[in-house]
C-alpha positions as CSV (number, residue, x, y, z in Angstrom):
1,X,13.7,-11.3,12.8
2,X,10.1,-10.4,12.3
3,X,8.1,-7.6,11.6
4,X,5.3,-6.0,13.6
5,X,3.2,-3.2,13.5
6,X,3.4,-0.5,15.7
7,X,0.7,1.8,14.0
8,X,-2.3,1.9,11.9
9,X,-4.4,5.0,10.4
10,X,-7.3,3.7,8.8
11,X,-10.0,5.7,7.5
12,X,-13.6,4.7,8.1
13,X,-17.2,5.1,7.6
14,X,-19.6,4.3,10.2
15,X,-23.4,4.2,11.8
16,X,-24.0,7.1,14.0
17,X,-24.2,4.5,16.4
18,X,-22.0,2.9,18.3
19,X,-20.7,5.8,19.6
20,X,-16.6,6.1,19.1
21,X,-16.5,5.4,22.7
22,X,-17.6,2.2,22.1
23,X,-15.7,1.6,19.2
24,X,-12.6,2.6,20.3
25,X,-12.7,0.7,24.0
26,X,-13.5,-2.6,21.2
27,X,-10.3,-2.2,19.5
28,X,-8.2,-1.2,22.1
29,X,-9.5,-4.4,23.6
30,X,-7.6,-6.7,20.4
31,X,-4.8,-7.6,22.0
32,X,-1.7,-6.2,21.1
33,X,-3.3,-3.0,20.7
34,X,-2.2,-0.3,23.8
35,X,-3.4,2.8,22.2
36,X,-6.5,3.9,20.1
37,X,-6.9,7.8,18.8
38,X,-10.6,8.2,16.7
39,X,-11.4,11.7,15.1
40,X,-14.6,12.8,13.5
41,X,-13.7,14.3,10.2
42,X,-17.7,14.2,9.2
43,X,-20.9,13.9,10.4
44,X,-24.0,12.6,7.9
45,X,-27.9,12.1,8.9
46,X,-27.1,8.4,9.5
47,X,-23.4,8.1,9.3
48,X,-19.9,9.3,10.6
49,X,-16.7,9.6,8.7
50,X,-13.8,9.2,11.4
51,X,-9.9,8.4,11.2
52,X,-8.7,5.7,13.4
53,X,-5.3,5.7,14.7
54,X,-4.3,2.1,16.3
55,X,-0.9,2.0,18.1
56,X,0.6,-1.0,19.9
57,X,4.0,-3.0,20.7
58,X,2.1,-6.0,17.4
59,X,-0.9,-4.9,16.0
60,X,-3.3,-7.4,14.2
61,X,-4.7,-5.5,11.2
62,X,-6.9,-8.4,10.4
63,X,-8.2,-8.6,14.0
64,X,-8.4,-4.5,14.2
65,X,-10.6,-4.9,10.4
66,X,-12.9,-7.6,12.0
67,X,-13.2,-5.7,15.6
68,X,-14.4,-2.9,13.4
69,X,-17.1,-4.3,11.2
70,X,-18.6,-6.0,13.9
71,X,-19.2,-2.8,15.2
72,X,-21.2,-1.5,11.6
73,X,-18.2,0.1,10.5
74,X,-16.2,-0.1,7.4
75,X,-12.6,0.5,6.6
76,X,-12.5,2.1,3.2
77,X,-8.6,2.6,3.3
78,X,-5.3,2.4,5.6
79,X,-3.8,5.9,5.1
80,X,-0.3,5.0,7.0
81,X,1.2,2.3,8.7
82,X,4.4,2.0,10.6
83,X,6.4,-1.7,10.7
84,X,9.3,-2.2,12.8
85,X,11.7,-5.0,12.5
86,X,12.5,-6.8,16.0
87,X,13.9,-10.5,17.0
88,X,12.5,-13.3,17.7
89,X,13.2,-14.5,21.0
């Protein structure tokens, strides 16, 4: 058995640039990743406060961190994350 993860909610801080367009096409683009939500919560002079939602059938958290600070963002916290047990085949 092994354990994957379906879903990740990470809250972030970010330039106003890239745009979350950008952003999001980048992650969605980590492979094992099918789905990515990203909400402004708040908007600065120079930087944006948004929650990213990551959704996928094995989602690389490491891969997903990286993907997003090479973009200029940070992740200051994952606020929920949902595992599921499966078999190896």
């Amino acid at each position: 058995m092994t354990v994957n993860v379906k879903k990740l909610t990470l809250d972030s801080l970010k330039p106003r640039e890239p745009s979350i367009r950008v952003l999001s096409t980048a992650v969605c683009e980590v492979e094992g990743v099918e789905e990515v939500n990203i909400t402004v919560i708040e908007v600065d002079a120079n930087t944006e406060t948004i929650k990213i939602v990551v959704q996928g059938s094995d989602v690389d958290y490491d891969e997903v961190c990286e993907t997003i600070q090479n973009h200029g963002a940070v992740v200051r916290s994952v606020d929920e994350i949902l595992v599921r047990e499966s078999e190896n085949d």
